[in-house]
C-alpha positions in Angstrom: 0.0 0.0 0.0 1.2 3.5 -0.9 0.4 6.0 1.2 1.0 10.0 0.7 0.0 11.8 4.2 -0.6 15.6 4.3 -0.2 17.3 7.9 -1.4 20.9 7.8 -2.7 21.4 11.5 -0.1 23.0 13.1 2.5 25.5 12.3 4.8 22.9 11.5 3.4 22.0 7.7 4.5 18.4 6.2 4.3 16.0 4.0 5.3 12.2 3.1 5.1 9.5 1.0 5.3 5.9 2.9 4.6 2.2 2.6 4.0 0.0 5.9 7.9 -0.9 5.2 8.5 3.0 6.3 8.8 6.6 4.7 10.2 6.9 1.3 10.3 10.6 0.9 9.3 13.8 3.0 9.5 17.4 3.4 8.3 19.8 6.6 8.5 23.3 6.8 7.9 25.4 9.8 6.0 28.5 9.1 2.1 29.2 10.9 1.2 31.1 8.1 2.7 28.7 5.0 0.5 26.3 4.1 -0.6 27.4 0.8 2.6 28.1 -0.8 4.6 24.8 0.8 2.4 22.2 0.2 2.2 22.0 -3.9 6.5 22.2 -3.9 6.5 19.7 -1.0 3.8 17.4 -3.1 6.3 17.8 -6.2 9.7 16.8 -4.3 8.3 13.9 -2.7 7.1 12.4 -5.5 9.9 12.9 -7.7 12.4 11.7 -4.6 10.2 8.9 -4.4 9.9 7.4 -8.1 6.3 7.4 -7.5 2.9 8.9 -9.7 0.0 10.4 -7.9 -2.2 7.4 -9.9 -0.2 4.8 -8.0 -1.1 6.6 -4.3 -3.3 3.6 -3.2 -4.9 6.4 -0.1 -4.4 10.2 1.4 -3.9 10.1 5.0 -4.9 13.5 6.0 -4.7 15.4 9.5 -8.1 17.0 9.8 -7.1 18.8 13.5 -7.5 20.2 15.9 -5.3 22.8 15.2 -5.2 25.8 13.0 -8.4 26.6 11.2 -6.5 27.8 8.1 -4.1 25.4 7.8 -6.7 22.6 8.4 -9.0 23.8 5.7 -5.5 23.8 3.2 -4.8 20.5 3.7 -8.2 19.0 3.8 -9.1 20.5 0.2 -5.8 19.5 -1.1 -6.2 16.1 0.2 -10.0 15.8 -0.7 -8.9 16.9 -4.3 -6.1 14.6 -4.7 -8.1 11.8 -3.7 -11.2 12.5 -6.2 -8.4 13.1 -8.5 -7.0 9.6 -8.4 -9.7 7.7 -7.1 -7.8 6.6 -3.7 -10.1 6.6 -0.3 -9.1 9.2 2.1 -7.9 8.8 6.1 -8.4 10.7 8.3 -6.1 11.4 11.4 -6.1 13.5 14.6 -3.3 15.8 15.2 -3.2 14.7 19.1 -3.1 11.0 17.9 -0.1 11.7 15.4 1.5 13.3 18.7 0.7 10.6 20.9 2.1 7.9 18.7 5.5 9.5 18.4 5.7 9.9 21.8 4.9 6.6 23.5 7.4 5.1 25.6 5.7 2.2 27.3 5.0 3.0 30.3 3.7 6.6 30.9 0.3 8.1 30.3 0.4 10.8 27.6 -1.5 13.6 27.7 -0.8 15.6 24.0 -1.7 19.1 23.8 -2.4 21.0 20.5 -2.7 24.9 20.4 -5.7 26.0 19.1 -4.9 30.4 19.6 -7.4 32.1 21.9 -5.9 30.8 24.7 -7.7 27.2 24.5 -5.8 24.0 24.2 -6.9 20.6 22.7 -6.3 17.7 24.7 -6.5 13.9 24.8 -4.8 11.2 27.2 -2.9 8.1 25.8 -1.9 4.8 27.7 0.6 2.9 26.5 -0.4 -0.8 24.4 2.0 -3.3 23.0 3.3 -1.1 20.2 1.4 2.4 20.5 -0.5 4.1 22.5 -4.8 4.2 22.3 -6.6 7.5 22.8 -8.5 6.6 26.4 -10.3 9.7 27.1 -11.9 12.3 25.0 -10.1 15.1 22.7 -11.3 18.2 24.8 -11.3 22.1 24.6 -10.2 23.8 27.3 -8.1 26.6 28.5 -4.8 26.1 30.6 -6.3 26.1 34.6 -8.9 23.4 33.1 -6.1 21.5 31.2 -3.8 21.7 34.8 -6.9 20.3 36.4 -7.0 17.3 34.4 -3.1 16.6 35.2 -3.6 16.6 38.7 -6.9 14.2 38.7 -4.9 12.2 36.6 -3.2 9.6 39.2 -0.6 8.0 36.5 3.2 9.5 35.7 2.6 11.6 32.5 4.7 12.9 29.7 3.1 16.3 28.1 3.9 16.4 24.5 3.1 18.8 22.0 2.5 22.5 22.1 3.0 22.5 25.6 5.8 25.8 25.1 2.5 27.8 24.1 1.0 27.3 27.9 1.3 30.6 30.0 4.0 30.2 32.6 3.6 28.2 35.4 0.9 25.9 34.4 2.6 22.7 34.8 4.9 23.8 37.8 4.3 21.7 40.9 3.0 18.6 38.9 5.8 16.0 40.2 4.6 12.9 38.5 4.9 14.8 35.1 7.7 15.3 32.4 7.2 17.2 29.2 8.8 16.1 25.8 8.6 15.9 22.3 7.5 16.1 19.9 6.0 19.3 19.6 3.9 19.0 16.5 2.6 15.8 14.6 4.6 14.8 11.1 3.1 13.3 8.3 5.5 10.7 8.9 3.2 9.8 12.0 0.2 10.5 10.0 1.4 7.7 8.0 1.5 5.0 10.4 -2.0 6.2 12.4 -3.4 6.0 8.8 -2.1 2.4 8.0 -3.6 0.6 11.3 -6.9 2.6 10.3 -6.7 1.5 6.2 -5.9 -2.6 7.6 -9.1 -2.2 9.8 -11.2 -1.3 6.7 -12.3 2.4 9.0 -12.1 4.2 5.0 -14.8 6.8 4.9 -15.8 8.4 1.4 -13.9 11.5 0.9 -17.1 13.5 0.5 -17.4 12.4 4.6 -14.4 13.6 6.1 -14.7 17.1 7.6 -12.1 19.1 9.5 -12.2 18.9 13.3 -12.3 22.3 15.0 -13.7 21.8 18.2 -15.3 25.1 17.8 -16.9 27.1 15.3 -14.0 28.7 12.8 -13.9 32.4 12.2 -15.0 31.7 8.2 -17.1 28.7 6.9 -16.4 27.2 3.7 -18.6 24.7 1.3 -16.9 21.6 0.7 -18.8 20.6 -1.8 -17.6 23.1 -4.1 -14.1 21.1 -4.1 -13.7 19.0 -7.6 -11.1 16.8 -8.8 -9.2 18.9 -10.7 -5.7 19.9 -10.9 -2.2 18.7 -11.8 -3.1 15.4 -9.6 -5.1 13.5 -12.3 
């Protein structure tokens, strides 16, 4: 199975191209307002690194948030179009579960953290499994005393990952069962591997179902519907 993963949630844009033997060609660029203008160049490079033709892409693993309104709305019609283009079933991903997956180390409980501006966080805890982690708790919206509130009901040693830089000062201080670590925003390269367990389980909604996940309402609305399959990725 080929798999081209678009990650467009956070600051941190990326893209890959991957197999279940591993990644055969990437490109990440860090910039909260670059979405547009990095992902057709980073679609080009890692095709042409990889050998590979968007008609050979057997599904689009896409990152539909939480995170950045604009950025999810960018990859989600790039990805939706590609995959009408092509006629390959899209996947979709959460950003915290692309966080949490890199981040597992067996034994603690991950809580990942996402930055979503207005001073609210997304949230979701992790326990470690054989392998991976599994999302045990809902993804939440809250801001940072509600999210410091949840560490300290939370009996288990964590590890914070994500955006957890973006918290105002002193919200984790005192927490002694709790480390912080990396990474600090999800890769396509994780997208990747999320979307490969999902694609063997047969969970391959119809592109026209996949929506972004905001948690709240977004400052503009847009029609999906008016998306076609058109483009250079016929």
């Amino acid at each position: 199975m080929r798999i081209l993963a678009i990650e467009t949630s956070t600051a941190a844009s990326s893209v890959a191209l991957g197999t279940p033997d591993g990644v055969v060609a990437s490109s990440r660029r860090l910039d909260p307002r670059g979405h547009v203008g990095f992902l057709v160049p980073a679609l080009e490079f890692c095709f042409s690194q990889a050998g590979w033709e968007p008609k050979q892409l057997d599904a689009i693993a896409i990152d539909t948030g939480p995170g950045l309104f604009s950025g999810i709305r960018t990859g989600l019609a790039t990805a939706q179009a590609i995959a009408g283009a092509v006629g390959a079933p899209l996947v979709p991903v959460a950003s915290l579960d692309a966080l949490a997956l890199r981040a597992a180390t067996g034994h603690r409980r991950i809580w990942a953290v996402v930055d979503v501006r207005r001073k609210e966080f997304a949230v979701a805890p992790y326990r470690p499994v054989p392998g991976g982690v599994v999302r045990d708790g809902a993804i939440e919206l809250c801001g940072p005393e509600a999210f410091r509130a949840l560490l300290v009901s939370d009996p288990s040693d964590v590890l914070v990952v994500g955006d957890w830089q973006a918290l105002p000062e002193g919200t984790l201080v005192g927490l002694h069962a709790l480390r912080t670590g990396r990474p600090r925003f999800p890769a396509a390269e994780a997208v990747i591997e999320v979307a490969w367990g999902r694609a063997q389980r047969n969970e391959l909604p119809h592109p026209d179902e996949v929506r972004p996940n905001y948690l709240r309402e977004p400052d503009v609305t847009i029609n999906w519907s008016d998306f076609r399959s058109e483009g250079p990725w016929k």
